[in-house]
C-alpha positions as CSV (number, residue, x, y, z in Angstrom):
1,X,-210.4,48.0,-92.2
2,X,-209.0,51.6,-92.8
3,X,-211.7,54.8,-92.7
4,X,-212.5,56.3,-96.1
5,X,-213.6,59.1,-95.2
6,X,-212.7,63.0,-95.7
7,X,-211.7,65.3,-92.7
8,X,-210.7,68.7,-93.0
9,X,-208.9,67.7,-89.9
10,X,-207.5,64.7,-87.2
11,X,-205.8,64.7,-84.0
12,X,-202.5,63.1,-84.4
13,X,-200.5,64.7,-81.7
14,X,-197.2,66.7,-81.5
15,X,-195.4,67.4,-84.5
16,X,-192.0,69.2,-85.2
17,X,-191.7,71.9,-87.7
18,X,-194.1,74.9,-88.5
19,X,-196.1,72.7,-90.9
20,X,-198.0,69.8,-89.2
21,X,-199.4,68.4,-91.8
22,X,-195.9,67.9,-93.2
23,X,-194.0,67.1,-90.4
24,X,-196.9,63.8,-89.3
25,X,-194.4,61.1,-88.2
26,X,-195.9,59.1,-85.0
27,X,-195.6,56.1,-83.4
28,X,-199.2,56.3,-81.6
29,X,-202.5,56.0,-83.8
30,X,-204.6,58.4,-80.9
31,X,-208.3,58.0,-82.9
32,X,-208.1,54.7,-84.8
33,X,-211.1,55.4,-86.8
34,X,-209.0,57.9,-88.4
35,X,-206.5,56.0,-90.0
36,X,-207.1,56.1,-93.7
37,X,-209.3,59.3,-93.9
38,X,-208.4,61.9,-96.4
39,X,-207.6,65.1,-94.8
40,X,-208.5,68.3,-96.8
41,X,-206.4,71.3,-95.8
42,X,-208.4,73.9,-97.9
43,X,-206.0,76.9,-97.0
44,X,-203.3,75.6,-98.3
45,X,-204.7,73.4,-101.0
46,X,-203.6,70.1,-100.0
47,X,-205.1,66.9,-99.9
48,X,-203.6,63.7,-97.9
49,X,-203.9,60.8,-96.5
50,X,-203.8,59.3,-92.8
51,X,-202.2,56.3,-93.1
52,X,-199.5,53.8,-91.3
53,X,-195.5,53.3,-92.8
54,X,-194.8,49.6,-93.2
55,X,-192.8,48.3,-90.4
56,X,-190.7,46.9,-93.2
57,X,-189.6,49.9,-94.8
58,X,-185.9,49.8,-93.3
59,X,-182.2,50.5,-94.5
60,X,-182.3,46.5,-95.2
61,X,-184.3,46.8,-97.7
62,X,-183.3,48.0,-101.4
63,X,-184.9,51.3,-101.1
64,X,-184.1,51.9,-97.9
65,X,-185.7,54.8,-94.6
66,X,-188.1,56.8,-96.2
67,X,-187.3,60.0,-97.0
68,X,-189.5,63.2,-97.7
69,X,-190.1,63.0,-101.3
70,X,-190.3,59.2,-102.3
71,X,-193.2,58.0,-103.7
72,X,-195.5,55.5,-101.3
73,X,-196.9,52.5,-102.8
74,X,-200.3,51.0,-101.3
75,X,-199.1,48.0,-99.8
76,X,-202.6,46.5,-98.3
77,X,-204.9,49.8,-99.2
78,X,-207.7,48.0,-96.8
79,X,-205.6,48.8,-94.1
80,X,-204.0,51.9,-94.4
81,X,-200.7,50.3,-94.7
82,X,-198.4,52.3,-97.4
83,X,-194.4,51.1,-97.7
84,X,-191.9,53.1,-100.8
85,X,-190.2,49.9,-101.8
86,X,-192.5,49.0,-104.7
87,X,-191.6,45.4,-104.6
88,X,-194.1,45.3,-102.2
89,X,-196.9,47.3,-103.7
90,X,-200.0,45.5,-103.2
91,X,-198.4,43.0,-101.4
92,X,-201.3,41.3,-99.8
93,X,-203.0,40.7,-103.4
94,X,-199.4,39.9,-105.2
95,X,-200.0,36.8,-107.7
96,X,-197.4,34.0,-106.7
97,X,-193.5,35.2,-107.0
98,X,-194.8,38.3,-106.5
99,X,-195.0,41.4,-109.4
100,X,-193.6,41.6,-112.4
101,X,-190.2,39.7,-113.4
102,X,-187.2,38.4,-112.0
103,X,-185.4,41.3,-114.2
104,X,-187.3,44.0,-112.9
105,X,-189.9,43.5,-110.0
106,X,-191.2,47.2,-109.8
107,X,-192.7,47.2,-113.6
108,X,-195.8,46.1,-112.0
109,X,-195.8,48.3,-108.6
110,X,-196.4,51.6,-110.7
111,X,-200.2,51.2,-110.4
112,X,-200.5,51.1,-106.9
113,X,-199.0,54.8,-106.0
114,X,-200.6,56.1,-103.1
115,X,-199.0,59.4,-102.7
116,X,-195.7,61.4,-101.9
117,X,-194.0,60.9,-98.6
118,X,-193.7,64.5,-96.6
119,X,-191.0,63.6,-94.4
120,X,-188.6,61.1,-93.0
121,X,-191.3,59.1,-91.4
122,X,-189.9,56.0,-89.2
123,X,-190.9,52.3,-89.9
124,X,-194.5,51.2,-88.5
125,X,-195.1,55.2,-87.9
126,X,-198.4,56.9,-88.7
127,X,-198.0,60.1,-91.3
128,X,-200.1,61.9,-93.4
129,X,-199.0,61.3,-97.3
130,X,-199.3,63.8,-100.0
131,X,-201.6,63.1,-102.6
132,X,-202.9,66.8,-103.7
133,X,-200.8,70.0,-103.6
134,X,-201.0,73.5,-103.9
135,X,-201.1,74.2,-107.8
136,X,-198.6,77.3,-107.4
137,X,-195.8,76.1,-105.0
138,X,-196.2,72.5,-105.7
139,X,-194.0,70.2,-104.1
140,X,-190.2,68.5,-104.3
141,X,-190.6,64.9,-105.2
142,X,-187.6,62.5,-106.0
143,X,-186.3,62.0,-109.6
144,X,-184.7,60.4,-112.1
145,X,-183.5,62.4,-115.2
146,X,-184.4,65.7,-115.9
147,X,-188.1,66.3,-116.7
148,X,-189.1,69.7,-118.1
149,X,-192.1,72.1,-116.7
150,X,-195.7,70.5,-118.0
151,X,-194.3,67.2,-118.3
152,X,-196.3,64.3,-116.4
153,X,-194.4,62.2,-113.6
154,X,-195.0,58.8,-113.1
155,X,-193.6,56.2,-110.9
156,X,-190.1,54.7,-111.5
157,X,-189.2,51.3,-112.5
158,X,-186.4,51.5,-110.1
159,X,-185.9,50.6,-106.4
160,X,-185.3,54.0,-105.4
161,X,-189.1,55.5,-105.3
162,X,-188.6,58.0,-107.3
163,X,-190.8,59.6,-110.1
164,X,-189.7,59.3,-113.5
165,X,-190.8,62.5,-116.3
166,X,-192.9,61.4,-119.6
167,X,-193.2,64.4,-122.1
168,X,-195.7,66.7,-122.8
169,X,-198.1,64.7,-125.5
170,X,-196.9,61.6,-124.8
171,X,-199.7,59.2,-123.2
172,X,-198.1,57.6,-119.7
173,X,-198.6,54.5,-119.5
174,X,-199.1,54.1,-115.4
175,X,-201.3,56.3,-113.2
176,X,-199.6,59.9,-113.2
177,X,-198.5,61.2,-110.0
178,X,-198.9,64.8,-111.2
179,X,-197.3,67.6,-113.5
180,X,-193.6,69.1,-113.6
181,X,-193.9,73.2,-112.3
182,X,-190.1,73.8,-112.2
183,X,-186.3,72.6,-112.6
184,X,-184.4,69.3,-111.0
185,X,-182.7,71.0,-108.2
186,X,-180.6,67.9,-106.0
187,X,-182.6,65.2,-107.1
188,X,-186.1,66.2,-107.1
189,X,-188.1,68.5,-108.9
190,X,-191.6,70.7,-108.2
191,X,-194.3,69.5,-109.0
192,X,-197.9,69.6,-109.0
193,X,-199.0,66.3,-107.2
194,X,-202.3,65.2,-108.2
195,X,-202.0,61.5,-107.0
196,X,-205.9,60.0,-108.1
197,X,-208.0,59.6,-105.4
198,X,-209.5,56.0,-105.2
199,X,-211.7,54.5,-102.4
């Protein structure tokens, strides 16, 4: 069973890039205990999560290698163990045939968003997933369509893990991954992630 507890910080060795935080992407889990604590990083005013990339999560499947700014799913929360193809959100408590329909599997998966992948982490890597970010910078995630500033983002019902933009005033109707700050810009937009934090 994964740690849920809150760190302000972990060992999990050399990372690339003058943000390690972001840049997490390791094949060795150095402190087991740690995997699945939320790390605080109070200077920067980010909140994430320690947890372990689905060996799964591979150019084979629909989705595809993870890349920074796909949404992760929880695939079995008790573990740690997040994937971003949301066929397989919640795998390990899917109801026979799995979720949702034949015509669309994900409709189901949008409940079970555990954060915002940093970077290009590598199947059945440890990384730290975003789930809080600084209010005034926020941070690029993947989109469809062209949300304005102060909209909500929610998960997709599409294969490609990306976020999809419900007005201002309009009630979502899935857990909201956080608020629009800025413009599309190459297929992903700033935003404030505020991803709910859940035991």
């Amino acid at each position: 069973m994964a740690n849920v507890g809150r760190v302000r910080t972990i060992y999990y060795g050399a990372t690339t890039g003058s943000d390690p935080f972001a840049n997490v992407n390791t094949s060795t889990l150095y402190k087991p205990g740690e995997l699945g604590v939320v790390v605080e990083e109070v200077a920067a005013g980010r909140r994430g999560q320690f947890v372990q990339l689905d060996s799964g999560a591979t150019s084979a499947t629909a989705t595809g290698v993870v890349a920074a700014g796909q949404l992760a799913f929880w695939k079995d929360k008790s573990q740690a163990l997040v994937t971003n193809n949301a066929p397989q959100a919640n795998a390990v408590n899917a109801p026979a045939g799995g979720w949702g329909n034949a015509g669309n599997q994900t409709l189901d998966a949008r409940n079970f968003i555990a954060g915002v992948f940093q970077n290009a982490t590598l199947p059945g890597n440890y990384t730290i997933i975003l789930q809080r970010s600084d209010q005034k910078a926020g941070f690029n995630v993947k989109v469809t369509g062209s949300p304005n500033a102060g909209d909500n983002l929610v998960a997709n019902t599409g294969t490609a893990a990306d976020a999809a933009g419900v007005n201002a005033g309009t009630a979502p109707t899935c857990l909201v991954i956080g608020q629009v700050i800025g413009a599309v810009s190459g297929g992903k937009v700033p935003c404030w992630v505020n991803v709910k934090e859940t035991d």
